[in-house]
PAVEX-356974 format. One record per atom (N, C-alpha, C, O): x, y, z. Coordinates in steps of 0.1 Angstrom, whole numbers, plus 5000, padded with zeros to 4 digits. Layout:
! residues N
<r east="X" north="Y" up="Z"/>
...
This chain:
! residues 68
<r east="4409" north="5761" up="4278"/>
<r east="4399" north="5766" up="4269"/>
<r east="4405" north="5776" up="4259"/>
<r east="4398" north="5777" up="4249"/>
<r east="4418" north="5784" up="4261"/>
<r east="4419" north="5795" up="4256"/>
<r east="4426" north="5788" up="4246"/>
<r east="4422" north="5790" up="4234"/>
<r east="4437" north="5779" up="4248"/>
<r east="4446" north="5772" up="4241"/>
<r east="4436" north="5765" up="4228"/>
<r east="4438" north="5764" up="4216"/>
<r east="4426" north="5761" up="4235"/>
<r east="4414" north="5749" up="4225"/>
<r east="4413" north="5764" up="4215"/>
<r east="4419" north="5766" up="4205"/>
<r east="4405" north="5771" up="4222"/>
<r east="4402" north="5782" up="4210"/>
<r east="4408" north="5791" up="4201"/>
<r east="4401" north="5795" up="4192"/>
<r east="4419" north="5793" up="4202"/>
<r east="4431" north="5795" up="4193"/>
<r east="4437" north="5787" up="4186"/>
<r east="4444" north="5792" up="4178"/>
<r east="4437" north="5773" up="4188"/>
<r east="4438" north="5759" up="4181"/>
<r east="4425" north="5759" up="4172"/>
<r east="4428" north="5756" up="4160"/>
<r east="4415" north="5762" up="4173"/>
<r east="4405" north="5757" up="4165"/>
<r east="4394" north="5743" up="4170"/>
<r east="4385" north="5737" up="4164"/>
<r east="4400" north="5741" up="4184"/>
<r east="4390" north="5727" up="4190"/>
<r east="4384" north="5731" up="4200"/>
<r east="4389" north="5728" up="4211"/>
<r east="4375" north="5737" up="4198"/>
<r east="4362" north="5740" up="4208"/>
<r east="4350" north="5729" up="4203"/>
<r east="4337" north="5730" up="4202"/>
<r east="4356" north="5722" up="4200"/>
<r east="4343" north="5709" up="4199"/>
<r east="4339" north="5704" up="4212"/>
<r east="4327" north="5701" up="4215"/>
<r east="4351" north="5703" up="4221"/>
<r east="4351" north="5696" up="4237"/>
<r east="4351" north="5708" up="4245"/>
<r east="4355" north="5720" up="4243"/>
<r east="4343" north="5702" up="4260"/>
<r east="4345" north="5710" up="4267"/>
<r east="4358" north="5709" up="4272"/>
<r east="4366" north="5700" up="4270"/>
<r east="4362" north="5720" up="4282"/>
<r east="4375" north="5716" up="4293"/>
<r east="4372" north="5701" up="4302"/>
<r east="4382" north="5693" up="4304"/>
<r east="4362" north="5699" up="4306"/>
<r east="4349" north="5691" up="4313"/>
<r east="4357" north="5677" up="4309"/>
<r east="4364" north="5668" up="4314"/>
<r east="4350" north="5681" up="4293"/>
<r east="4350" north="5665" up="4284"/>
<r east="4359" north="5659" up="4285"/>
<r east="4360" north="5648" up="4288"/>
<r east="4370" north="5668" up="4281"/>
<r east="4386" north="5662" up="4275"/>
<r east="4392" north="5660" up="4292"/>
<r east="4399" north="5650" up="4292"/>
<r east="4390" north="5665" up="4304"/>
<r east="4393" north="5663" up="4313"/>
<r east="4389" north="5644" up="4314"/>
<r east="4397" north="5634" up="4314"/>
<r east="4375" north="5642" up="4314"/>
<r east="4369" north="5627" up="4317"/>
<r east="4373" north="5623" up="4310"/>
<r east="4379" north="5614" up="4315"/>
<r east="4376" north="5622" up="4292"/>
<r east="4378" north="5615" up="4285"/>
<r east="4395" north="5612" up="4292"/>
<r east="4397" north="5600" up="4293"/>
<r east="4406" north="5621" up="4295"/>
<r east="4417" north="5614" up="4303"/>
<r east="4416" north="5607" up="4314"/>
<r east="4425" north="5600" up="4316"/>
<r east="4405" north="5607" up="4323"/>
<r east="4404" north="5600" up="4335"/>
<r east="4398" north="5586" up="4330"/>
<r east="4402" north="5575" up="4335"/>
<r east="4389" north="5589" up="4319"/>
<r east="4386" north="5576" up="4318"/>
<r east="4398" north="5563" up="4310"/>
<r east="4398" north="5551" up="4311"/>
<r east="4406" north="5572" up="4305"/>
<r east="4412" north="5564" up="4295"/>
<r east="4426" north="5558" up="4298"/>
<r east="4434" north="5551" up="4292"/>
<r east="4430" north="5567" up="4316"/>
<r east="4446" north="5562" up="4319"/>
<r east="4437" north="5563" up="4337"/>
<r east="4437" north="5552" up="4341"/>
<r east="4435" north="5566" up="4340"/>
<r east="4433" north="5566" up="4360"/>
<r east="4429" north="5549" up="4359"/>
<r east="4418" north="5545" up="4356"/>
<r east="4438" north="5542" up="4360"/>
<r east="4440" north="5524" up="4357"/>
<r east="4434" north="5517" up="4367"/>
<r east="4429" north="5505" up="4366"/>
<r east="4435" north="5530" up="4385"/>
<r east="4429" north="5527" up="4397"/>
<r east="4419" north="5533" up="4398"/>
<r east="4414" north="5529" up="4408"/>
<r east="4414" north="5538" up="4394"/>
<r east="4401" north="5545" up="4400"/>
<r east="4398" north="5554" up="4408"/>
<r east="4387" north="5557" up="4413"/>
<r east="4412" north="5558" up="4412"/>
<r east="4409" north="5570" up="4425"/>
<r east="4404" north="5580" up="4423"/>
<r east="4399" north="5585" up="4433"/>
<r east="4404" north="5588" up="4410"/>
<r east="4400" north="5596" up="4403"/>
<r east="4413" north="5608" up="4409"/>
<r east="4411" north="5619" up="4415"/>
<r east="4423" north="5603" up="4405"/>
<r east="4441" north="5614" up="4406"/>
<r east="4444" north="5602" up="4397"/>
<r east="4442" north="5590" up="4396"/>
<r east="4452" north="5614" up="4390"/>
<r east="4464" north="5606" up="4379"/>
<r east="4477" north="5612" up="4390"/>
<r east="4479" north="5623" up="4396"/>
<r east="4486" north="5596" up="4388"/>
<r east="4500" north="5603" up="4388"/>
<r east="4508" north="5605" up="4376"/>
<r east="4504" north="5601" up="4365"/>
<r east="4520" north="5611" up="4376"/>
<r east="4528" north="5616" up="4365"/>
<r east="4530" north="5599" up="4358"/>
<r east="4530" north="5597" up="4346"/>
<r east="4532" north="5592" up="4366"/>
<r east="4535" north="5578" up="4357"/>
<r east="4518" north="5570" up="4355"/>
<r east="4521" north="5563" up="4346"/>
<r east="4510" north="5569" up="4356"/>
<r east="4494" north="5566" up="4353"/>
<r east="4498" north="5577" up="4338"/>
<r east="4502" north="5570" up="4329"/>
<r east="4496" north="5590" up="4335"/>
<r east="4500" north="5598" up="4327"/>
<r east="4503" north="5595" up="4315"/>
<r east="4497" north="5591" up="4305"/>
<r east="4514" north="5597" up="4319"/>
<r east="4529" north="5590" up="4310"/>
<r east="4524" north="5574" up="4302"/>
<r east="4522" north="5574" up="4290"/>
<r east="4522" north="5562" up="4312"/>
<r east="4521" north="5553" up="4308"/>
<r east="4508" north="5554" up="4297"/>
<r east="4510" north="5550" up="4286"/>
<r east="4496" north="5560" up="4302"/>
<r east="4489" north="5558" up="4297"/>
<r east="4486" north="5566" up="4282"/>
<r east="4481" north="5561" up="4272"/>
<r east="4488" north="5574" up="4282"/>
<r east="4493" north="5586" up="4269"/>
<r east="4502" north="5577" up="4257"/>
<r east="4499" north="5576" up="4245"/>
<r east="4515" north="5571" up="4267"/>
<r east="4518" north="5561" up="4258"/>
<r east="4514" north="5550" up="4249"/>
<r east="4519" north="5547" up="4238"/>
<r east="4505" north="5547" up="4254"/>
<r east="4499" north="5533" up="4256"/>
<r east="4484" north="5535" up="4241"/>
<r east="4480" north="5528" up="4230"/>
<r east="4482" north="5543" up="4246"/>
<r east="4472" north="5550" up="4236"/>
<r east="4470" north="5563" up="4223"/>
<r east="4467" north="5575" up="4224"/>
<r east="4473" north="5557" up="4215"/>
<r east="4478" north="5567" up="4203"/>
<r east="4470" north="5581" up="4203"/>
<r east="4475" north="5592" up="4205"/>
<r east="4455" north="5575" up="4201"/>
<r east="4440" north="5585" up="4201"/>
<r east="4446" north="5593" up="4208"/>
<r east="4452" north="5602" up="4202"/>
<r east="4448" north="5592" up="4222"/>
<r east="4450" north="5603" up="4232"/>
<r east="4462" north="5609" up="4227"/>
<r east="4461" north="5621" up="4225"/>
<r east="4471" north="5603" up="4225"/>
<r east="4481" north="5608" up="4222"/>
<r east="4479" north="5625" up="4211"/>
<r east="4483" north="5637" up="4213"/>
<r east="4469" north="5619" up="4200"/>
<r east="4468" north="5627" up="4191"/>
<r east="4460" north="5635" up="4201"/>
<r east="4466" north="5645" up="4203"/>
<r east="4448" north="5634" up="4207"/>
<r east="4438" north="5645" up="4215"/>
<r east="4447" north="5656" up="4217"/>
<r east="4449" north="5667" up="4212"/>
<r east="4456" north="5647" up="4229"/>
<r east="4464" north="5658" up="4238"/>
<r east="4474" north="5668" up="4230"/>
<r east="4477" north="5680" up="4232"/>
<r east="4478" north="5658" up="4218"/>
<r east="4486" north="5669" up="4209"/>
<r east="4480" north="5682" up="4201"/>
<r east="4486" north="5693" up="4199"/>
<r east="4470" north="5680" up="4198"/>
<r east="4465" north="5691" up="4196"/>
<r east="4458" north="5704" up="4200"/>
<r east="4458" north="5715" up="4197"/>
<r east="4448" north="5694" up="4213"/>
<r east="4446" north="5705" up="4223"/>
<r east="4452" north="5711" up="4231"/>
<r east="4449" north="5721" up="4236"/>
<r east="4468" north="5704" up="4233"/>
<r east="4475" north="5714" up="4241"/>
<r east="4491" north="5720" up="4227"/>
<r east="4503" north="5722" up="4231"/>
<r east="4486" north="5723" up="4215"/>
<r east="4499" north="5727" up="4205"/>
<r east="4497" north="5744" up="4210"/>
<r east="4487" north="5752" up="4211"/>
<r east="4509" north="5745" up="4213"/>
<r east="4512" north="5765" up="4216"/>
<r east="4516" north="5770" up="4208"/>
<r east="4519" north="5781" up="4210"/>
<r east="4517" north="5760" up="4189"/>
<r east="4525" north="5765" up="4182"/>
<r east="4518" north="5782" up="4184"/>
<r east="4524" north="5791" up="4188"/>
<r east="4503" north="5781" up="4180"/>
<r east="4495" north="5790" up="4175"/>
<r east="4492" north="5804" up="4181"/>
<r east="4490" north="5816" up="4177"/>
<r east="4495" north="5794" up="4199"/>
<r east="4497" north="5806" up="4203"/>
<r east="4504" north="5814" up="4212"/>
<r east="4500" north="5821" up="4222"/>
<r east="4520" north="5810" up="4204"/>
<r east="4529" north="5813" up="4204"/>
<r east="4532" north="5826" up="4190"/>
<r east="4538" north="5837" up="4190"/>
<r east="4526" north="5821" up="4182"/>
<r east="4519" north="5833" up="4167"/>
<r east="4511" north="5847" up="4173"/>
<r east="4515" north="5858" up="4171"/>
<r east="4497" north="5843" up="4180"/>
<r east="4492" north="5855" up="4184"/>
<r east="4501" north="5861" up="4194"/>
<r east="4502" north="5873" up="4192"/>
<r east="4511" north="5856" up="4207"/>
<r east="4514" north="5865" up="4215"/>
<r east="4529" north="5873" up="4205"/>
<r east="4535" north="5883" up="4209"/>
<r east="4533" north="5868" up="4195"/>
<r east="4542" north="5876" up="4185"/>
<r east="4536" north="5884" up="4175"/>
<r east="4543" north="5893" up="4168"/>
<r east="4523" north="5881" up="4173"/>
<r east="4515" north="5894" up="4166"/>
<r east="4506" north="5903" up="4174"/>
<r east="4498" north="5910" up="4169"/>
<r east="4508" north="5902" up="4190"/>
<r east="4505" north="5911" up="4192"/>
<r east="4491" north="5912" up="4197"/>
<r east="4486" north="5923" up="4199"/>
């Protein structure tokens, strides 16, 4: 959440973007990803790709912890 809010994407909850990954790579339904379910699926899917890149970029705050 801290990361979203320093990013600027507090549109989603932590909640949302959590289901929206379960729904879009857990391929089994156990509701556990493994590192390769993950991987593959992140691949596989651009959208996410872009989600995850922005909700998780540190550029920003990597900026606030050097200003202090």
């Amino acid at each position: 959440q801290a990361i979203q809010a320093i990013n600027g994407h507090t549109d989603m909850s932590a909640e949302e973007f959590t289901n929206i990954i379960f729904e879009k790579i857990d391929v089994n339904n156990d509701g556990e990803l493994t590192l390769e379910e993950f991987m593959t699926g992140v691949e596989r899917d651009e959208d996410l790709m872009d989600l995850i890149t922005k909700n998780f970029d540190l550029s920003n705050v990597l900026k606030v912890i050097q200003n202090g």
